[in-house]
Residue, then its C-alpha position, 0 to 999 in steps of 0.5 A: x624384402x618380399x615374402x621370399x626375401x628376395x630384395x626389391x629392386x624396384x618400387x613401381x609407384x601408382x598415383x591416382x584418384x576416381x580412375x580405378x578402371x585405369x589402375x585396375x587394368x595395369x594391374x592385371x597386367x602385373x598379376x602376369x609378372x612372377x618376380x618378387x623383386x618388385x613390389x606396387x604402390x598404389x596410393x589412392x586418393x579417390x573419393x571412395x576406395x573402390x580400388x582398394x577391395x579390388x587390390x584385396x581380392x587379388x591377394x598379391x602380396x607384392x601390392x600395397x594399397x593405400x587410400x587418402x579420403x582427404x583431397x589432395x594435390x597430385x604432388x602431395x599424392x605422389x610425395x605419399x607414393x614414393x615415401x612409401x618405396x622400399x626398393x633400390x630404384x623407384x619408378x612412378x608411372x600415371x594409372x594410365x601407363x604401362x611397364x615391360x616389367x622383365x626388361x626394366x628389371x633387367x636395365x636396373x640390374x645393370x644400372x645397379x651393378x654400374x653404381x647409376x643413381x638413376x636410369x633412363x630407357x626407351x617408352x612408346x605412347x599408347x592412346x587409350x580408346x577415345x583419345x583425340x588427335x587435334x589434328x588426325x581426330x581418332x588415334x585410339x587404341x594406337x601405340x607409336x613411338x618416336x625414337x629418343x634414344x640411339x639403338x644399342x647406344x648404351x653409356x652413362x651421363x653427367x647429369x649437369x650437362x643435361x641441365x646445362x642443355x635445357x637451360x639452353x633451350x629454355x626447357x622448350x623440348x621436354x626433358x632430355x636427359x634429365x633424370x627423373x622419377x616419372x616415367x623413369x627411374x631413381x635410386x630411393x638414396x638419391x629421393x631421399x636427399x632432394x626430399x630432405x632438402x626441399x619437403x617434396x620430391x616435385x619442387x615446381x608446378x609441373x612435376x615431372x620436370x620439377x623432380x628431374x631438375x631438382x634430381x640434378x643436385x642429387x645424382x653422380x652417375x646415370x645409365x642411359x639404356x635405348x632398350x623398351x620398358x615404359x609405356x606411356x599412356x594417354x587417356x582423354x581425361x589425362x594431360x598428356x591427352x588434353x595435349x593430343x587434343x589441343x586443349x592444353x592451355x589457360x590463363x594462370x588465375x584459371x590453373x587451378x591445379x597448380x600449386x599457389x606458390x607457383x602462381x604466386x612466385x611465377x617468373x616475370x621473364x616467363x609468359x604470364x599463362x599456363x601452358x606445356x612451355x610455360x609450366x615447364x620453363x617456370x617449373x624448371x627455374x623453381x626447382x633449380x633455386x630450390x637446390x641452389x643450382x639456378x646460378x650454375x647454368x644461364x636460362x634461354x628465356x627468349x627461346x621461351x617466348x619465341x616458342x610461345x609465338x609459334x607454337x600457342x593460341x594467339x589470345x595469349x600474344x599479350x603475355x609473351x610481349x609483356x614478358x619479353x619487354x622484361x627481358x631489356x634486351x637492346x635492339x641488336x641483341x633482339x635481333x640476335x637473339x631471335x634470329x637464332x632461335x627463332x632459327x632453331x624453333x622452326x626446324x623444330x616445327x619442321x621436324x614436329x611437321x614431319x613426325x605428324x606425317x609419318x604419324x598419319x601414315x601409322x594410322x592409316x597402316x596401322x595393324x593393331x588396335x589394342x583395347x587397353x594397356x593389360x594387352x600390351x604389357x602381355x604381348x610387348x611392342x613388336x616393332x622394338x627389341 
């Protein structure tokens, strides 16, 4: 309950670590909200907690802050976010995004009236100033959006069939419609469960595609509502950033983010260096075994070494071999196999080409230029509802 008593419906939980200007920005956005049916976390683990006299000043009681002196790992940084929660419904957002908090609110009031376990809605991206583009260079201060979800299309998902199609496609793609607690939304009751049963909420070196795998096991029913909520920002020192730039790749013993048992357990049938790809097909296949759902579903590991071949630096090419040589595929099948994804994966491009097209034509058109995410949480994104 808030100091009013009224029922949190939604814990919006904020890792974060030496980048108080971010988290401090979302959070003047949030002063701006007058509901007490949400409250903030924001769990720390800077070297010092500069932030946490910030959180004091503002006096909002809605805010808890909790800071970790001892180094930690993001996942380790966000398990002690979300065991904080005390909503209904859990979201986990980086110190560098954004949320429409009114439409969430109401998206989840729905969700909660329909007995969803988890919710998912539209997000636009935001580059913060001094973000690069590999290919359009300077896109700061930009907010664009491609469309996930069909407009007015609201329904509820069978989660397996989610999973069943990324498994499919090899995780290559991102995570459809998945549930997930970053950049989404989660019943508390469902975490709860998958941290019961794992130790973790993010069971895999990529968290955000290890928790919605694993949530699979743990979810009956979810709302999938095309209306705006979340904004997803992209600073220069975040990942989503690095991507923008091209810098998003590594060879594994060079991966010092990642968790050791990642490395250690890593999938032979998967190309032996880190990459969005790679990270996400291994981070799948390690949460789905985590809760037993790995035998459920046949993952498409050939659609991850075609996409390796098309899409990641060519010093990389020995890895996807040596990983497709695992495969002991026969030569018909080697055909087969490629051809039809091979196929799929360059429409994909295609399709990846076009949206860079018309991302070019944004930049060169476009009227706003917003400074920070404070400014778009309080004047909204005018080109959706």
């Amino acid at each position: 309950m808030t100091k009013n008593n009224t029922p949190i419906l939604l814990s919006l939980v904020v890792p974060t670590k030496n980048r108080a200007k971010y988290a401090q920005n979302m959070l003047e956005g949030l002063q701006a909200v007058n509901s007490g049916e949400i409250e903030i976390i924001i769990q720390d683990n800077s070297d010092q907690d500069k932030l946490g006299e910030y959180v004091a000043a503002l006096d909002d009681k809605r805010i808890r802050y909790y800071h970790c002196a001892e180094p930690l790992s993001l996942h380790q940084n966000m398990d002690l976010g979300v065991d904080k929660a005390r909503g209904h419904y859990v979201c986990v957002l980086g110190d560098d995004d954004g949320i429409f908090v009114d439409a969430a609110l109401a998206s989840l009031r729905e969700a909660k009236r329909l007995g969803a376990d988890a919710l998912l809605t539209e997000i636009c991206s935001y580059s913060w100033p001094g973000t690069k583009h590999w290919l359009w260079g300077d896109i700061g201060g930009m907010v664009s959006s491609k469309r996930v979800y069909p407009r007015y299309l609201k329904q509820l998902l069978n989660p397996d069939d989610a999973l069943d199609d990324l498994f499919k496609r090899g995780a290559v793609g991102g995570l459809g419609l998945l549930p997930r607690v970053y950049q989404g939304y989660v019943s508390r009751q469902s975490l709860c469960a998958l941290k019961k049963c794992c130790g973790t909420y993010f069971p895999g070196g990529s968290p955000d595609m290890a928790n919605a795998v694993a949530l699979v096991a743990f979810i009956d029913k979810m709302l999938l509502d095309p209306r705006l909520t979340l904004i997803s920002g992209h600073s220069p020192e975040s990942g989503g950033g690095q991507g923008s730039a091209g810098r998003h790749h590594a060879e594994l013993d060079q991966a010092s983010h990642l968790p050791s048992d990642t490395i250690k357990n890593w999938d032979s049938k998967i190309p032996q260096f880190w990459s969005g790809t790679t990270i996400y097909a291994q981070s799948a296949i390690e949460a789905a075994r985590a809760v037993n759902l790995v035998s459920r579903y046949e993952f498409n590991y050939a659609m991850v070494c075609i996409a390796c071949l098309i899409y990641e630096p060519k010093i990389y090419r020995k890895h996807i071999y040596a990983a497709l040589d695992k495969l002991n595929l026969e030569p018909l099948q080697i055909f087969h196999l490629f051809s039809k994804n091979y196929a799929a994966m360059t429409m994909r491009r295609i399709i990846t080409f076009l949206h860079n097209i018309s991302f070019y034509y944004l930049k060169k058109g476009k009227q706003d230029n917003f400074e920070n995410i404070k400014d778009i949480m309080a004047q909204g994104f005018r080109s959706y509802p």
